[in-house]
C-alpha positions in Angstrom: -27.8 8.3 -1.2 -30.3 5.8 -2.4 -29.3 2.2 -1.8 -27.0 0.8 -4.5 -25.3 -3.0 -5.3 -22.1 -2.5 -4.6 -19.4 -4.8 -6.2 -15.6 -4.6 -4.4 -12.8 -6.1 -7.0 -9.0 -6.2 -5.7 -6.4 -8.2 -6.6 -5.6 -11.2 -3.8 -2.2 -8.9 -2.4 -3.2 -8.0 1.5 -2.1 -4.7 0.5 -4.2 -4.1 -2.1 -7.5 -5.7 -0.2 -7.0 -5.0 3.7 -7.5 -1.4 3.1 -10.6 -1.5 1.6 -12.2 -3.7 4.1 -13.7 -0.6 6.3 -14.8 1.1 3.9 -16.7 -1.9 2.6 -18.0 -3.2 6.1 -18.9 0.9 6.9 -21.0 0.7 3.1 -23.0 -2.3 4.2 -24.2 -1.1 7.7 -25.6 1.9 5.7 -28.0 -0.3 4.1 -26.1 -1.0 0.7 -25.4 -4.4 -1.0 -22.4 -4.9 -0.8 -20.2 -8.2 -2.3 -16.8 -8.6 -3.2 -14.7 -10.2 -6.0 -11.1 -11.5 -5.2 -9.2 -15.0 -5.2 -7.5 -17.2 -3.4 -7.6 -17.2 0.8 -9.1 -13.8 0.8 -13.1 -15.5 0.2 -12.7 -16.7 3.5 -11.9 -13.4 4.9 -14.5 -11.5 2.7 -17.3 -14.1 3.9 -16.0 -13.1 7.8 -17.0 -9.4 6.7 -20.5 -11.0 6.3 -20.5 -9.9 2.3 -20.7 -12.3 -0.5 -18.1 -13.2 -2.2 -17.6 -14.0 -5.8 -13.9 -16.0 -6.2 -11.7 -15.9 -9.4 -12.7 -18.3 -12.1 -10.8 -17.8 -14.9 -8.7 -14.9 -13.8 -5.5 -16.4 -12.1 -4.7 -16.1 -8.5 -1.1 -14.3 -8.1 0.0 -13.0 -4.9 2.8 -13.8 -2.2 1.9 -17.1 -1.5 2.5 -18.6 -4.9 5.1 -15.9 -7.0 7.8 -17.5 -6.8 6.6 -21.1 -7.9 4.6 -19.8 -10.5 7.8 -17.6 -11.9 10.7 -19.2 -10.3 13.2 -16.9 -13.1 11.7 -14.1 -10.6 14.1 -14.5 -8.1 17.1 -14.3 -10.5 16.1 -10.5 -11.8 18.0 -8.6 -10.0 17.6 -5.1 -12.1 15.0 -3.0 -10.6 13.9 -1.8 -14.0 13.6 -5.4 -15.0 12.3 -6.5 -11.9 9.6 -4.1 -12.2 8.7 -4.5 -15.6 8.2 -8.4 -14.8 6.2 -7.6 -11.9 3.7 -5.1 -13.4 3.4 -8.0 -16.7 2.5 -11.0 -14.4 0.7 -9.7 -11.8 -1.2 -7.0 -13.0 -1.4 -7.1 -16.8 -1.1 -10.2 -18.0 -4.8 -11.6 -15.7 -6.9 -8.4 -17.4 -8.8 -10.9 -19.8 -9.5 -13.4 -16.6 -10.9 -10.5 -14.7 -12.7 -8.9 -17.6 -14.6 -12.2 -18.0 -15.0 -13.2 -14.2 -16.7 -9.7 -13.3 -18.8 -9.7 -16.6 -20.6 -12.9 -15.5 -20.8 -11.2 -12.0 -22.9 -8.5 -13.8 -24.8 -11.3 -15.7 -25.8 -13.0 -12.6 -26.1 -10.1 -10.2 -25.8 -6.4 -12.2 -24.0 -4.3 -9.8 -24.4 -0.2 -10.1 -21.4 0.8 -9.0 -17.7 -1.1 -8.9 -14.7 -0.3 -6.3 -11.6 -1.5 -6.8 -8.2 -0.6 -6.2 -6.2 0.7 -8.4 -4.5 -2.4 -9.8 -7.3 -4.1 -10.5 -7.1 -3.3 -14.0 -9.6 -5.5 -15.4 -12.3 -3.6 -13.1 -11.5 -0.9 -15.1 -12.2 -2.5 -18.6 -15.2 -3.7 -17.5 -16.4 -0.1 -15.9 -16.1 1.1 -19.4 -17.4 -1.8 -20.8 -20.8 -1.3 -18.9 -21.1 1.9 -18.5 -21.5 1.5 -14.8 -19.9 3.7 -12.7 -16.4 3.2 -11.1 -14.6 4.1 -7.5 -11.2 3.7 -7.8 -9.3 3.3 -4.8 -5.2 4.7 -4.5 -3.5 1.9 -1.9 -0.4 3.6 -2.7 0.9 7.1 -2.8 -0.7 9.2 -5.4 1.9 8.6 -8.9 -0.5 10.4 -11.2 2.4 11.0 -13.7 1.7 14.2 -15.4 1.0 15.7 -12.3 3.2 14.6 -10.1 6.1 17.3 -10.2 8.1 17.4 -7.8 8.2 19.5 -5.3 10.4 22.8 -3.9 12.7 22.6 -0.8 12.4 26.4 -0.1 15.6 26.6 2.1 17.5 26.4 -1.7 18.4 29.2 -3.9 16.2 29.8 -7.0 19.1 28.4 -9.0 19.5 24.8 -7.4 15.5 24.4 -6.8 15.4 25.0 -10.6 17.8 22.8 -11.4 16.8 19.9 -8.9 13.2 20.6 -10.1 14.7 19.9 -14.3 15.9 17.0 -12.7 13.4 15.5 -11.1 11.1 15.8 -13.9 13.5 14.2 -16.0 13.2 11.2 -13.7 9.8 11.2 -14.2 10.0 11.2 -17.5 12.1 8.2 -18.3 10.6 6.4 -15.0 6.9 6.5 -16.4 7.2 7.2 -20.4 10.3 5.0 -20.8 11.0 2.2 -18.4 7.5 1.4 -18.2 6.7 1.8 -21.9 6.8 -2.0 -22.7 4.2 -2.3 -20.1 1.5 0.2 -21.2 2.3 -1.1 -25.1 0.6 -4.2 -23.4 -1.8 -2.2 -22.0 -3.2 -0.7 -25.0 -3.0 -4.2 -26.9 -5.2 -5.3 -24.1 -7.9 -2.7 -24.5 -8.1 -3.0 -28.2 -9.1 -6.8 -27.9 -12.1 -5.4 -26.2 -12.5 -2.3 -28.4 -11.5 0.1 -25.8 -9.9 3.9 -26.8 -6.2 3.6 -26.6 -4.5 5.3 -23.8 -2.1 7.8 -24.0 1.4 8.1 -21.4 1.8 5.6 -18.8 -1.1 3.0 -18.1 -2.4 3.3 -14.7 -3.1 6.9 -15.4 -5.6 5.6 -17.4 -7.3 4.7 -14.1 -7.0 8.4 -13.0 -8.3 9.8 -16.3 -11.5 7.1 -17.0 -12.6 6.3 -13.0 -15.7 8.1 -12.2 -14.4 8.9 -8.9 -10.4 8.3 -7.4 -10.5 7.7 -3.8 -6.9 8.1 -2.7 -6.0 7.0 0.7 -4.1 9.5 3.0 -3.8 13.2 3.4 -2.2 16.3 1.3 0.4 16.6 3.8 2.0 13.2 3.2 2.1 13.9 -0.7 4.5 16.3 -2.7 2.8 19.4 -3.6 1.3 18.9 -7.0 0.9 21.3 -10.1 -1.9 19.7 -10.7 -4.6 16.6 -9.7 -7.2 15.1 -12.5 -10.8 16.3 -10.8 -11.5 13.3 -10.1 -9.6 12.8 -7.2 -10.2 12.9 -3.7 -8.0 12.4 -0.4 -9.9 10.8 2.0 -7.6 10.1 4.8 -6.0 6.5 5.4 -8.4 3.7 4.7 -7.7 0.9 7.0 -8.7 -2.7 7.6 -11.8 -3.5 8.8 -11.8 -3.0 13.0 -13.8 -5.9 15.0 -15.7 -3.3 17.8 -13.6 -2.5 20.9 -9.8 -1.8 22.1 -7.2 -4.1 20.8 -5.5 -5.4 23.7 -1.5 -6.4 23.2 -0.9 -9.2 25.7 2.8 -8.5 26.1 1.6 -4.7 26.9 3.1 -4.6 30.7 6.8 -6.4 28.8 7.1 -3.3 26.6 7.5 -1.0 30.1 10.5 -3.0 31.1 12.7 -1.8 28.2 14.2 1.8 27.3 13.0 1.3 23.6 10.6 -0.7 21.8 11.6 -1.4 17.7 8.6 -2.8 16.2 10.2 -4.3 12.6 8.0 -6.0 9.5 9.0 -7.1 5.8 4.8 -7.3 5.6 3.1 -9.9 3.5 4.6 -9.8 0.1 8.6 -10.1 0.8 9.6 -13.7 2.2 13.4 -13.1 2.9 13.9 -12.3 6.0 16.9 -11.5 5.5 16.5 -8.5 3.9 15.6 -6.7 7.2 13.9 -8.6 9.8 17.7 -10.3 10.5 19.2 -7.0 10.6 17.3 -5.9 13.3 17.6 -8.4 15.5 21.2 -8.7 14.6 21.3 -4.7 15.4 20.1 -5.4 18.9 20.7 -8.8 19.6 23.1 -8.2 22.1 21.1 -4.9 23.4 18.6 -5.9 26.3 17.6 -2.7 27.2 15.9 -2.0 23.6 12.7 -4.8 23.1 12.5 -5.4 19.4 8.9 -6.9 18.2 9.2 -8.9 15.0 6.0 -9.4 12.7 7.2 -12.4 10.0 3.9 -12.3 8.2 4.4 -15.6 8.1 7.6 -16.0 7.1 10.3 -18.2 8.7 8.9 -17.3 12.5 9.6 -20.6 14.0 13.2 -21.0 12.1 13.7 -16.9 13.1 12.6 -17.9 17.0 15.2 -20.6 17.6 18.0 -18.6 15.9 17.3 -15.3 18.2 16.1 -17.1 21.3 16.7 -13.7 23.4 14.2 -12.9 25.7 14.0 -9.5 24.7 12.8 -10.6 21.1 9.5 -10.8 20.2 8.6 -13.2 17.2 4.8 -13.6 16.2 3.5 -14.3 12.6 0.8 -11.4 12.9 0.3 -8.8 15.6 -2.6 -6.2 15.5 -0.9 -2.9 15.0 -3.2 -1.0 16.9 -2.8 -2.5 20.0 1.1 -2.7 19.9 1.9 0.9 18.2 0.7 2.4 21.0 3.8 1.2 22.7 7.0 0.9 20.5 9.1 3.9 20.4 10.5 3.3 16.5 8.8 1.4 13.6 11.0 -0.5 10.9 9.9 -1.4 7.8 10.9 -2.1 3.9 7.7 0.6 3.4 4.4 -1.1 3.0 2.1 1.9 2.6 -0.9 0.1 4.8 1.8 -0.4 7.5 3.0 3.5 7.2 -0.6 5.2 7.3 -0.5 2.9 10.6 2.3 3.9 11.8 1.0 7.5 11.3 -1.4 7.7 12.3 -0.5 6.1 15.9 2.5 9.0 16.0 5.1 6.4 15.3 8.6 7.6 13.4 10.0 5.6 10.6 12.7 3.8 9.4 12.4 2.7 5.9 14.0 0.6 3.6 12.2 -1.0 0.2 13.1 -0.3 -3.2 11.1 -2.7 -5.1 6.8 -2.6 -6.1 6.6 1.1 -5.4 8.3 0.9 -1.8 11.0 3.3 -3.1 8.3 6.1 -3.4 7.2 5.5 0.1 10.4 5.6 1.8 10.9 8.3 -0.4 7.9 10.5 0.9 8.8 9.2 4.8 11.8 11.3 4.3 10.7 14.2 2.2 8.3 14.8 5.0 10.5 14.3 7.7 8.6 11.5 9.9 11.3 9.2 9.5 14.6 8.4 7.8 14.6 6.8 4.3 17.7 4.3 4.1 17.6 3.8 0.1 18.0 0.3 0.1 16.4 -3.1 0.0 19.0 -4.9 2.2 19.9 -2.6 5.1 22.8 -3.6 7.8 22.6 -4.0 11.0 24.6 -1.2 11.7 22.7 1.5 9.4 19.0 0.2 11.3 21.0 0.9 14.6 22.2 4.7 13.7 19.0 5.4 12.1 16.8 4.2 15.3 19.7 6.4 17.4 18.9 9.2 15.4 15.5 9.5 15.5 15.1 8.9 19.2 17.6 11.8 19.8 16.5 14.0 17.5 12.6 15.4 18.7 12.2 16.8 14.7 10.8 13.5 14.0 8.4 13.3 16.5 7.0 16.4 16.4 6.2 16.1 12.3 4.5 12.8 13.1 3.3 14.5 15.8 1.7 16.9 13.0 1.1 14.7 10.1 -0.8 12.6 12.7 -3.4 15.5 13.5 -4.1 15.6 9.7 -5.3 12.2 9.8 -7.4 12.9 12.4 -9.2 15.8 10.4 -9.8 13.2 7.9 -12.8 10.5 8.8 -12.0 7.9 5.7 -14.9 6.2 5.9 -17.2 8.9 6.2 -15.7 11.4 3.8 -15.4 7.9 1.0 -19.1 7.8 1.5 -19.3 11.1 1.0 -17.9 11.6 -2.2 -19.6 8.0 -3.5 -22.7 9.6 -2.7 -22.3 12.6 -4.7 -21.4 10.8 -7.9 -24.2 8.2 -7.7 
């Protein structure tokens, strides 16, 4: 394709911009112009990329870092459906006018041709149709298309209960999207009518699937439920993944991992700051276990505190450690479901154990065990005891393995990069 300006807009949640970063990087040695739009710490990261970057102005900068002094009532929701709702309003809805204007004086000063952004970044969206411009949205989490994402058949059940499970299911779906969520897509639609946009019908981030140009969703087909249908304009593309410096990563305790039966490699990721909701439970699990290593990423959170309460030597502690260079070597990976952390995990052949509930984690764990790479705890705050079995289980058991094993060689037929490109190319 000819050589475009190419603006990057994600909201400043690692989960939401990390993925992007290759794709980005792999854009600009091809030639393009490439600059990105995002807030707080991530400039600095975006200027390492060698891009420009464009900060937040008037849009707001809401991420981990700051959520819980900027809505301190957030920590006292404790219903999913409220929590949720909250959520979706503050981080994600309420900032659309702040982006809207902040990317509209990016096209004043620098008039981009075509806008990626993931799929949160909302206000992206207005301004795509505000333009007239072309728009590459980019799915960071598992593909929710509402109306087409029926669930799908367990063929080992009669006709009777596969009907009935499938009645179900959509039924869930139903009152998830079109209920629960209505409050939230009412605000939506208020928001698009201050800038004289068509309302949108259903749920509101299928508004992204319907009006993007082009849906880029990250992963394969086989992680997904089988869907009646997809909008055309989506594409999997395999998992996008941050930005790789050239050259192995190296893991400096590499020759430690050899020592022990089992390696555990556990993470909360970025967003969730209580460590107690996992990360304790696994080193409570094993504390007392020193044939079974256990590698702890805090993302920040409470490491030092975390160190001096497990001093074992068969612990591991670090704020951040470069999953490609210690997957390689860890027998089980724990996590409350980050979807980054799971392509990862993946693609490196690495079962799961998953436990999240909240921001959309429920639908991962959810797809880890319909899929049967891992085990899906369905809950937030796991015990010790339940991280223990489910590690036992999946070590014994080779099923696991073997559809990682499989679900990894899918990634493998799926270049991101290259096939993101691709499709980019063929719409502009």
């Amino acid at each position: 394709m000819k050589l475009k300006r190419i603006l990057f807009a994600t909201v400043p949640l690692d989960g939401h911009f990390s993925p992007l970063t290759g794709l980005a990087v792999h854009l600009k040695t091809l030639g393009h112009d490439v600059r990105w739009y995002v807030g707080g710490h991530y400039g600095a990261r975006v200027t390492k990329l060698g891009l420009v970057h464009y900060p937040n102005v008037k849009a707001p900068v809401i991420n981990q870092e700051n959520m819980d002094e900027l809505f301190p009532e957030r920590k006292k929701i404790k219903n999913p459906i409220a929590r949720a709702r909250f959520d979706v309003k503050h981080t994600f809805l309420s900032p659309i006018p702040g982006y809207v204007d902040d990317l509209m004086k990016v096209h004043e000063e620098w008039p981009f041709d075509l806008i990626v952004y993931d799929l949160a970044c909302l206000g992206a969206l207005f301004v795509q149709e505000l333009l007239a411009i072309k728009g590459v949205a980019v799915g960071v989490l598992p593909l929710f298309e509402s109306e087409s994402n029926l669930p799908s058949d367990d063929p080992g059940q009669n006709a009777l209960t596969r009907s009935v499970i499938r009645w179900a299911k959509r039924a869930k779906i139903h009152f998830q999207f079109n209920m629960i969520m209505k409050p939230c897509s009412v605000l939506f639609n208020e928001l698009r009518a201050r800038y004289g946009l068509p309302q949108e019908p259903g749920f509101m981030f299928d508004a992204v699937f319907r009006n993007a140009s082009l849906y880029l969703q990250s992963g394969v087909p086989g992680f997904d439920y089988p869907h009646r249908k997809l909008s055309p304009n989506v594409r999997f593309v395999g998992p996008l993944l941050p930005n790789k410096v050239s050259g192995k990563a190296s893991f400096a305790q590499a020759d430690t991992t050899l020592k022990y039966k089992r390696v555990i490699l556990v993470t909360q990721g970025t967003f969730e700051r209580n460590v107690e909701k996992i990360i304790v439970p696994a080193l409570e699990a094993y504390k007392n276990d020193p044939e079974t290593m256990v590698i702890v990423t805090t993302g920040g959170s409470g490491t030092e505190a975390l160190r001096q309460r497990y001093p074992q030597p068969h612990f591991l502690i670090e704020n951040f450690i470069d999953y490609d260079a210690v997957m390689p070597y860890a027998s089980v990976y724990v996590t409350n479901g980050g979807y980054g952390g799971v392509m990862l995990a993946l693609q490196h052949q690495l079962p799961i154990v998953v436990a999240g509930v909240y921001e959309g984690k429920d639908d991962i764990a959810a797809r880890v065990g319909f899929n049967g790479v891992g085990i899906d705890l369905k809950t937030e705050t796991p015990k010790a005891g339940q991280i223990r079995r489910a590690v036992a289980t999946i070590l014994s058991d080779n099923k696991y393995r073997r559809q990682v094993q499989q679900l990894s060689e899918e990634f493998r037929s799926y270049p991101a990069n290259e096939m993101a490109t691709g499709y980019i190319g063929e719409l502009v």
